[in-house]
C-alpha positions as CSV (number, residue, x, y, z in Angstrom):
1,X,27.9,-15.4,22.7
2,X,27.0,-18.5,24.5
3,X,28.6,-19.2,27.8
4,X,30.6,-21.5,28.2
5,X,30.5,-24.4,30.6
6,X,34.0,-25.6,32.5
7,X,34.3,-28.9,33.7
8,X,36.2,-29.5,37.2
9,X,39.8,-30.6,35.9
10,X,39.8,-34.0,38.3
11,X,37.4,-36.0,40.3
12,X,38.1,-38.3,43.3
13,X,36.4,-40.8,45.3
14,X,36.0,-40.4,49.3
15,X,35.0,-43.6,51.3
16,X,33.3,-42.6,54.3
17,X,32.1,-45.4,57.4
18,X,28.4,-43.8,57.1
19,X,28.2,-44.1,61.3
20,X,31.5,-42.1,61.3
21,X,30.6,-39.5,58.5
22,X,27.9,-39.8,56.4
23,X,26.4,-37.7,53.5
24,X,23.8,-36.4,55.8
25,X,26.2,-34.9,57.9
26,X,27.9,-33.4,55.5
27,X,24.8,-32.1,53.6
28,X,23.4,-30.8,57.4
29,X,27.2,-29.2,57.8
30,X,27.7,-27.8,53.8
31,X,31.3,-28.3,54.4
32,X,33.9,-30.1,55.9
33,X,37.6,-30.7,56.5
34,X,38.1,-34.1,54.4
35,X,40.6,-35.7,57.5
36,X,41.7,-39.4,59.1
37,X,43.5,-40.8,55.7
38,X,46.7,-42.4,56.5
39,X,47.2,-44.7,53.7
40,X,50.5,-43.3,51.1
41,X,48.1,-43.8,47.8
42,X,45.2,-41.9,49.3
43,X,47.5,-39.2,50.8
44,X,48.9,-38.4,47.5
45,X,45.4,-38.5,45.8
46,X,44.3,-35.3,48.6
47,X,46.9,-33.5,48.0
48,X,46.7,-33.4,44.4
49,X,43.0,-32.3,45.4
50,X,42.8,-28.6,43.7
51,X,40.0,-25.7,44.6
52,X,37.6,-26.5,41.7
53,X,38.0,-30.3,41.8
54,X,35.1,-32.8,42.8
55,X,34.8,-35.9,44.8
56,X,32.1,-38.5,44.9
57,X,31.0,-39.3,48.5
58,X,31.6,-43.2,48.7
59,X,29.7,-44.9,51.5
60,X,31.5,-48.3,52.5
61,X,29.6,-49.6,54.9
62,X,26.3,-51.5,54.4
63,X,24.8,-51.2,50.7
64,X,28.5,-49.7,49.4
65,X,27.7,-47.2,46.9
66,X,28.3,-44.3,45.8
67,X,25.8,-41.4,47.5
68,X,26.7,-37.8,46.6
69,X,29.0,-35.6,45.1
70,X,31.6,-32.6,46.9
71,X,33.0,-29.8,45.6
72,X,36.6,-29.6,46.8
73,X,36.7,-25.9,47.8
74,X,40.2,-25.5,49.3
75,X,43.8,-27.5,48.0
76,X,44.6,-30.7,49.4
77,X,47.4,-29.4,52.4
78,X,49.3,-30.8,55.2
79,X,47.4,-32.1,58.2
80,X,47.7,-29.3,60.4
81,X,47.6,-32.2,63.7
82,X,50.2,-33.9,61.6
83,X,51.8,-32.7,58.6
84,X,52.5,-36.2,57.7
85,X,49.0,-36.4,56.8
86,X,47.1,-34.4,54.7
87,X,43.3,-32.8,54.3
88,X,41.5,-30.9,52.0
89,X,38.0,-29.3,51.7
90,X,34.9,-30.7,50.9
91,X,31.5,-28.7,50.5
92,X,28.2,-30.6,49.7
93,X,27.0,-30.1,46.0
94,X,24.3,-33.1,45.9
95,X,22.9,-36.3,46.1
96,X,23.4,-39.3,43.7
97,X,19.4,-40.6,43.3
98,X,19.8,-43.4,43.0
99,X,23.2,-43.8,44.6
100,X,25.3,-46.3,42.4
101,X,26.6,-49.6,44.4
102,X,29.6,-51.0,44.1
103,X,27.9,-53.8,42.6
104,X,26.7,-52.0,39.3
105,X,30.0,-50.8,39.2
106,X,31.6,-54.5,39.5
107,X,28.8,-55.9,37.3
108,X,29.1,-53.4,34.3
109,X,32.7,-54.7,33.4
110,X,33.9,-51.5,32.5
111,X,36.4,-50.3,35.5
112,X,38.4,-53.8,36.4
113,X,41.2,-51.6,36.4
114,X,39.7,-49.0,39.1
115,X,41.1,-48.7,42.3
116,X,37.8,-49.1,44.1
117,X,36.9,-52.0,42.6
118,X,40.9,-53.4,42.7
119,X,41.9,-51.9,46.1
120,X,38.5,-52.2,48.4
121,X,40.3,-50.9,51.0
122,X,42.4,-47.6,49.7
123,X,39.9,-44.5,50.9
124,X,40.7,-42.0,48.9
125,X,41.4,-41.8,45.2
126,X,41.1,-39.8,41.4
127,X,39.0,-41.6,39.2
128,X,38.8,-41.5,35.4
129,X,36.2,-39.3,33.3
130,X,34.9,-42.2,31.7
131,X,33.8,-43.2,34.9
132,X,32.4,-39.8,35.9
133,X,30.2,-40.1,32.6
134,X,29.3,-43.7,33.2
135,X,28.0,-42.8,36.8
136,X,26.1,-39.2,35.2
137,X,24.4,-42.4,33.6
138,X,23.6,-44.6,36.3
139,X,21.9,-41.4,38.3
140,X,19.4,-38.7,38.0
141,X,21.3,-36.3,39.7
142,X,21.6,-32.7,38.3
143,X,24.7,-32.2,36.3
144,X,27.4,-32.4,38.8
């Protein structure tokens, strides 16, 4: 019997300032505490973050794109500085090659209604598998 392949059940998108945190330090580190969101929106989209999830690694700084993929290893949670706030686990999976910019994504038409490309400044949200298999697409990154 073949085995079978599960998909995560959600993906998100993390911005990250590059000079702050960038994909090479989380790739150098394997794993991180995903912390500093303050925004309402992106609080509720961490902690709907589940164990099993992934998130795409969003650079927004420079040539915006999108640069690598996480596995979410632990539940989105309170903040334990600030229980207002919230955090969840992030543990490198891989590299986006070539990373996909903000401008392909404007320029293919086919997300107006994404938050990224509605809300440039929200940090943190879940994003549709139609864009998850339009991105598998743009890249030649192993299955993520």
């Amino acid at each position: 019997m073949a085995k079978k392949i599960v998909e995560p059940a959600n993906y998100y998108l993390a911005k990250a300032d590059p000079e702050t945190y960038s994909m090479d330090h989380l790739e150098r580190e394997r794993q991180t505490v995903w912390d500093g969101v303050r925004n309402p929106q992106a609080l509720r989209a961490i902690r709907a973050m589940k164990a099993g999830d992934r998130a795409f690694i969003y650079h927004s700084m420079g040539d915006a794109a999108i640069v690598g993929v996480a596995d979410i290893v632990a539940d989105g949670r309170p903040d334990p500085k600030d229980p207002k706030l919230a955090v969840a686990d992030f543990r490198f999976r891989c590299r986006l090659e070539p990373p996909v910019t903000l401008r392909q994504i404007k320029e293919s038409g086919r997300f107006p209604d994404l938050a990224l490309v509605r809300q440039s400044r929200l940090s943190t949200m879940p994003v549709p598998v139609e864009f998850v298999e339009w991105v598998r697409q743009q890249t030649k990154a192993p299955k993520f």
